[in-house]
TIPALUM-238797 format. One record per atom (N, C-alpha, C, CB): x, y, z; residue in three letters. Coordinates in steps of 0.05 Angstrom, whole numbers, padded with zeros to 5 digits, always signed. Glycine has a CB too. Example, Ala and Ser with C-alpha at 12.3 -4.5 7.8 and 13.67 -1.06 7.14 Angstrom:
+00264-00114+00156ALA
+00246-00090+00156ALA
+00264-00066+00156ALA
+00226-00089+00181ALA
+00257-00045+00142SER
+00273-00021+00143SER
+00258+00001+00157SER
+00282-00012+00114SER
This chain:
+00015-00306-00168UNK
+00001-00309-00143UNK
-00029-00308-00149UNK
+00010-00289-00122UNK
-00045-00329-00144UNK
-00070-00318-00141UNK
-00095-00306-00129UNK
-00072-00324-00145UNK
-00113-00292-00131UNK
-00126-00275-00123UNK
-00127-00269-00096UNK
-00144-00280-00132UNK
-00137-00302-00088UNK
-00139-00298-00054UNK
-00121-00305-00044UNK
-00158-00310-00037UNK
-00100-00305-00055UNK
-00066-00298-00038UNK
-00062-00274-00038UNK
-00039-00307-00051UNK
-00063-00257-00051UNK
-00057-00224-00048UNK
-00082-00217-00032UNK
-00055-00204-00078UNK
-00103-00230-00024UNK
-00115-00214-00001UNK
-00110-00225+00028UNK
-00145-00215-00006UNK
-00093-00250+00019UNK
-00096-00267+00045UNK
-00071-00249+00052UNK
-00093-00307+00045UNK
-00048-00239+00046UNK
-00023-00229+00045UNK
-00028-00197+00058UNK
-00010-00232+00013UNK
-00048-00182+00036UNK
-00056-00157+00049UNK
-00060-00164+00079UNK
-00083-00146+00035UNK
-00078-00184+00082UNK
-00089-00189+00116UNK
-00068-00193+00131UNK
-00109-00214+00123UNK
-00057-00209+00126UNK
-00029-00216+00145UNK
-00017-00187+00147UNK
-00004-00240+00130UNK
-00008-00175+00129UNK
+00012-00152+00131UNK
-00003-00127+00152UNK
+00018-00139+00097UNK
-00030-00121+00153UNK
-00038-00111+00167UNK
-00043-00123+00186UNK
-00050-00101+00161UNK
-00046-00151+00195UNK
-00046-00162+00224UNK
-00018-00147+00238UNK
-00043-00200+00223UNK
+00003-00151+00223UNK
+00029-00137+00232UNK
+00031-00114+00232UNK
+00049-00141+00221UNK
+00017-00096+00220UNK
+00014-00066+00230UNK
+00003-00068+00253UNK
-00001-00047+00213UNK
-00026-00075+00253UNK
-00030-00071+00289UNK
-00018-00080+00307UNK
-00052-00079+00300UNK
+00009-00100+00302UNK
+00020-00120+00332UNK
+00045-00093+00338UNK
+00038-00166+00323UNK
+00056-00075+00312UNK
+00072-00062+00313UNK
+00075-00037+00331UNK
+00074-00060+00294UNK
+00049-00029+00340UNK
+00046-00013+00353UNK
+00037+00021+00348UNK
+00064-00019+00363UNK
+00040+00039+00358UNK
+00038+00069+00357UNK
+00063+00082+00351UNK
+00028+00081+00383UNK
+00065+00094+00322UNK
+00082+00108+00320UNK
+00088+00137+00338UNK
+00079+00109+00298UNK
+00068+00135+00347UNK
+00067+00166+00366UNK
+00084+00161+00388UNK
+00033+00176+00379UNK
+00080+00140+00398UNK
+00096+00127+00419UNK
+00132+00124+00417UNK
+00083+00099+00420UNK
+00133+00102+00390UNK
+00155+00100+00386UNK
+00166+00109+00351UNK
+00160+00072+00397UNK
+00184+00119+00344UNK
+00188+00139+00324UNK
+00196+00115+00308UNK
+00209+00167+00328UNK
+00208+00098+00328UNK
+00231+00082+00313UNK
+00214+00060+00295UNK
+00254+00064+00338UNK
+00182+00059+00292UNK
+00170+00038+00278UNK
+00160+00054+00257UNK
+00150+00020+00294UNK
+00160+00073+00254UNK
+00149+00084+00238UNK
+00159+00068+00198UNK
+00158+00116+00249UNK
+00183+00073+00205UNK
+00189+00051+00174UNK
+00179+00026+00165UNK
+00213+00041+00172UNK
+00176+00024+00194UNK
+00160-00011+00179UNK
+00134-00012+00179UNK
+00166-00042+00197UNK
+00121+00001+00196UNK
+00093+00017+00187UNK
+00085+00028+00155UNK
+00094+00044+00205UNK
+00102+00050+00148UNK
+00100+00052+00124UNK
+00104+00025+00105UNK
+00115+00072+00120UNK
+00125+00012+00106UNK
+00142-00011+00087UNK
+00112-00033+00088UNK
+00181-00028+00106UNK
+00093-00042+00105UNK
+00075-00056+00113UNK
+00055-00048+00105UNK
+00074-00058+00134UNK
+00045-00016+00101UNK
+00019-00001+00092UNK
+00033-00004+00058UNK
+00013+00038+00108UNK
+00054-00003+00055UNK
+00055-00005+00021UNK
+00051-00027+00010UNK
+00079+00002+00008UNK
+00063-00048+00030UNK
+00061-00078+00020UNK
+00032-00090+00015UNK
+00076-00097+00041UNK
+00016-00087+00045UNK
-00006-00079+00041UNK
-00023-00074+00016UNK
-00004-00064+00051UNK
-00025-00043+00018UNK
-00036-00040-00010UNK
-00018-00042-00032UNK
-00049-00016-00013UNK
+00001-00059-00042UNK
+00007-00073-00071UNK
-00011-00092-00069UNK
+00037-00086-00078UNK
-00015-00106-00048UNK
-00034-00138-00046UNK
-00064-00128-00059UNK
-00040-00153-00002UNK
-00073-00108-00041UNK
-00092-00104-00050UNK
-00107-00088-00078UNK
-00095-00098-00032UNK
-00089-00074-00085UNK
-00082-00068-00123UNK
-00086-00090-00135UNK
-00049-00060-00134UNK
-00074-00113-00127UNK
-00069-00133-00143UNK
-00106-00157-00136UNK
-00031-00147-00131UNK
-00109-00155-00113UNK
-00145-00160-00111UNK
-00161-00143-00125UNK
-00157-00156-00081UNK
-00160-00118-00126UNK
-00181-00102-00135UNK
-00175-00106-00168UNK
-00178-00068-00122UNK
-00161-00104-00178UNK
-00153-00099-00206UNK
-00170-00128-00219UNK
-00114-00097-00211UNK
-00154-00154-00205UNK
-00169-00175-00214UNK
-00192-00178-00208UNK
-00160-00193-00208UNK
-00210-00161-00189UNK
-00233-00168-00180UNK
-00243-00146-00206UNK
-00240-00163-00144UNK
-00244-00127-00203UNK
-00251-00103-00230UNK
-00246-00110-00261UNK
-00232-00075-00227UNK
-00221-00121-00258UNK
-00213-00120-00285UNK
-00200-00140-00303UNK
-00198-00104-00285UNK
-00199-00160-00284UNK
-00203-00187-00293UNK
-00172-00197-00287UNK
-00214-00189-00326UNK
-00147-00178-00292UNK
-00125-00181-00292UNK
-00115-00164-00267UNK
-00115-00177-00317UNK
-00081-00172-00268UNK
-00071-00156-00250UNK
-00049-00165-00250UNK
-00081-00152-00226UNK
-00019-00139-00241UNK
+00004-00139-00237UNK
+00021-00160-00223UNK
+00005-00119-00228UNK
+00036-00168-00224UNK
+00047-00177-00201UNK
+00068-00167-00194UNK
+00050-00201-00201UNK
+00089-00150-00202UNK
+00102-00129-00188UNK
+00092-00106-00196UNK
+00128-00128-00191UNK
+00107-00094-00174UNK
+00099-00059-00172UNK
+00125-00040-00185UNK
+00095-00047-00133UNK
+00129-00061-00218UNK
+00151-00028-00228UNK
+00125-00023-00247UNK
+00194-00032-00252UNK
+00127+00008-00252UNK
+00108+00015-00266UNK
+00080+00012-00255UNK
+00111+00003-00288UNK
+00074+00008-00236UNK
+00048-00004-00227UNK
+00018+00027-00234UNK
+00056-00016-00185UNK
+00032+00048-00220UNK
+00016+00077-00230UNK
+00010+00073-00268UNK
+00044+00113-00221UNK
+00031+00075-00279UNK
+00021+00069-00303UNK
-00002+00057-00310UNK
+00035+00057-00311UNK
+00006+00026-00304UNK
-00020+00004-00308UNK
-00042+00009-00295UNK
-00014-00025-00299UNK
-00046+00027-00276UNK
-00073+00028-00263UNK
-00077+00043-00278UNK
-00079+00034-00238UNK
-00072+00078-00287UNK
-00074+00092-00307UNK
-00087+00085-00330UNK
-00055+00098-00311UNK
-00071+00061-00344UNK
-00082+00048-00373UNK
-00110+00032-00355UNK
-00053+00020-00394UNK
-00111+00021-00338UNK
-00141+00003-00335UNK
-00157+00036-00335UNK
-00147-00025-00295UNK
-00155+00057-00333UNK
-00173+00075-00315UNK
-00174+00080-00287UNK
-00195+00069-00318UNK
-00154+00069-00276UNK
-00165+00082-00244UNK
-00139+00097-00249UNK
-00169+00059-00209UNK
-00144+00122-00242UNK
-00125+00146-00237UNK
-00123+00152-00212UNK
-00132+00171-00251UNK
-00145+00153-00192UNK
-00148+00161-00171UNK
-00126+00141-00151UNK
-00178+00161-00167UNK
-00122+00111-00160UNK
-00113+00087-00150UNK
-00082+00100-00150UNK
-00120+00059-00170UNK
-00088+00106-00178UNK
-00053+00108-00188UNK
-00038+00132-00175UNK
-00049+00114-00225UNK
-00053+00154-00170UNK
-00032+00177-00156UNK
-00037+00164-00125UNK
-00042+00219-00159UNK
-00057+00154-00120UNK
-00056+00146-00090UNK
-00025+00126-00083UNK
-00088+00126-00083UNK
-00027+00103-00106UNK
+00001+00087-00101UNK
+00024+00104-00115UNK
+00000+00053-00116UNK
+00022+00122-00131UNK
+00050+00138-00130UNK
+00061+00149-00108UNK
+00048+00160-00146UNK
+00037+00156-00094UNK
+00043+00176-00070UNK
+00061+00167-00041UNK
+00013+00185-00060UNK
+00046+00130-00038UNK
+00056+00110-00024UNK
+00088+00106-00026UNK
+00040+00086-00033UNK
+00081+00101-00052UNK
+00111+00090-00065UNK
+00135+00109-00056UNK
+00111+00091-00101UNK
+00133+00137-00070UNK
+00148+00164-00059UNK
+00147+00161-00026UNK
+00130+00196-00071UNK
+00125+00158-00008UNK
+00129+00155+00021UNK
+00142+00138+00028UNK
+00110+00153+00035UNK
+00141+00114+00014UNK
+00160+00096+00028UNK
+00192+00095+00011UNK
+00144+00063+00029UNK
+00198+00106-00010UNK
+00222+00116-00015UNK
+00235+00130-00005UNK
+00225+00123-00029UNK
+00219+00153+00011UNK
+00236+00173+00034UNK
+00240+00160+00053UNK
+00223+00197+00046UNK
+00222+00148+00063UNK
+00224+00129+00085UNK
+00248+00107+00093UNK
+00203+00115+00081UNK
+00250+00091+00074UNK
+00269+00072+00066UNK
+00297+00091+00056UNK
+00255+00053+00041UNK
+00300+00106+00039UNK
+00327+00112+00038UNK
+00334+00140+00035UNK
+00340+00098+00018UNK
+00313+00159+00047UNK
+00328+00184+00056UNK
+00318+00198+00087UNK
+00323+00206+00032UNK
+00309+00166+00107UNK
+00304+00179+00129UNK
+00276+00194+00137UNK
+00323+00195+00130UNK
+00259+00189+00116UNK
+00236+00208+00122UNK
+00216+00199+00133UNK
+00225+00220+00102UNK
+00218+00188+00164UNK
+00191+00172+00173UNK
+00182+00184+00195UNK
+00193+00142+00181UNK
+00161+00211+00192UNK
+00158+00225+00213UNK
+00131+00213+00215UNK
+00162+00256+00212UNK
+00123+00221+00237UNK
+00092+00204+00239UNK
+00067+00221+00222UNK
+00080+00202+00279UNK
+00078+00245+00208UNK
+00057+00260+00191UNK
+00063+00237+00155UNK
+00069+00307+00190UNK
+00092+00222+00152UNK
+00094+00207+00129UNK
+00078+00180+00141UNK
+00127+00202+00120UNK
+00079+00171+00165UNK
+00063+00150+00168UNK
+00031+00157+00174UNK
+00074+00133+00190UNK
+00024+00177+00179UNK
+00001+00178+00172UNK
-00012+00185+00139UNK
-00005+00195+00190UNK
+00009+00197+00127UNK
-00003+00191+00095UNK
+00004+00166+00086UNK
+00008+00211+00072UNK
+00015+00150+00094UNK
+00023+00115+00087UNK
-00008+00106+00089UNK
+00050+00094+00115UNK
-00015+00109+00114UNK
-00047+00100+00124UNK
-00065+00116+00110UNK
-00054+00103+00157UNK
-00063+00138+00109UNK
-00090+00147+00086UNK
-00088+00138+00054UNK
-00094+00183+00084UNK
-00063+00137+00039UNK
-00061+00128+00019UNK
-00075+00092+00015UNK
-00033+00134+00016UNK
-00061+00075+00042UNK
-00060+00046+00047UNK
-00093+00045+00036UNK
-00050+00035+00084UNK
-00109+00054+00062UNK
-00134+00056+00074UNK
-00156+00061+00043UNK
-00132+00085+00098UNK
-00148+00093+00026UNK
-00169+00087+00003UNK
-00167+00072-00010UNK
-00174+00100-00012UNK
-00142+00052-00017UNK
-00136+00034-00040UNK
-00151+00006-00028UNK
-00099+00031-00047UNK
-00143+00001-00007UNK
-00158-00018+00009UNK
-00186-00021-00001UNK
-00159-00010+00039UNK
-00207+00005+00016UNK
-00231+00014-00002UNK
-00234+00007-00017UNK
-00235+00031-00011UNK
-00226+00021-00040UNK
-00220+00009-00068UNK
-00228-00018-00078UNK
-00194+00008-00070UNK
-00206-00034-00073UNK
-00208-00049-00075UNK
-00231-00074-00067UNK
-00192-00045-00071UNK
-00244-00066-00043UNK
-00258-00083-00037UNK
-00291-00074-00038UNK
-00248-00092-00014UNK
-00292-00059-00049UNK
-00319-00042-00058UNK
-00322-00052-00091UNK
-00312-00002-00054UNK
């Protein structure tokens, strides 16, 4: 995929976070909130890296690693952290609105990140 497809993709995916609504409101969106803030920032990993580093992933196995080896560490526990949120999320039930609000602070610095 190239460059300005993973940002055009980041954008879309967060157009759909805001149409999705308030998790405070309803509990029941909270999964796809998270599943959307991760998808999200993979897109944008994959902008920043090529914008920084010339290259970049196109899946997310190992992805903490590879940020690790370029040097961003800070990137890499931030998308470990995502990843683990949306693994509870997805298949052990864990989507309280305190996991969707670390989905969005994790999403949010990589975003940053990326476009800085």
């Amino acid at each position: 995929m190239r460059v300005d497809a993973h940002q055009q993709r980041a954008l879309q995916l967060e157009h759909a976070i805001s149409l999705l609504g308030d998790p405070a409101a309803d509990a029941d969106i909270g999964p796809s909130l998270i599943e959307n803030y991760w998808a999200a920032a993979f897109h944008w990993i994959a902008y920043g890296c090529q914008q920084k580093h010339g290259q970049h992933k196109e899946n997310h196995t190992q992805l903490g690693r590879y940020l690790r080896d370029l040097g961003e560490p800070v990137i890499a526990t931030r998308w470990d952290a995502l990843e683990r949120t949306r693994q509870g999320a997805m298949y052990a039930y864990n989507a309280t609105l305190a996991d969707v609000e670390r989905a969005r602070d994790d999403w949010q610095v990589i975003r940053t990140w990326a476009l800085t």
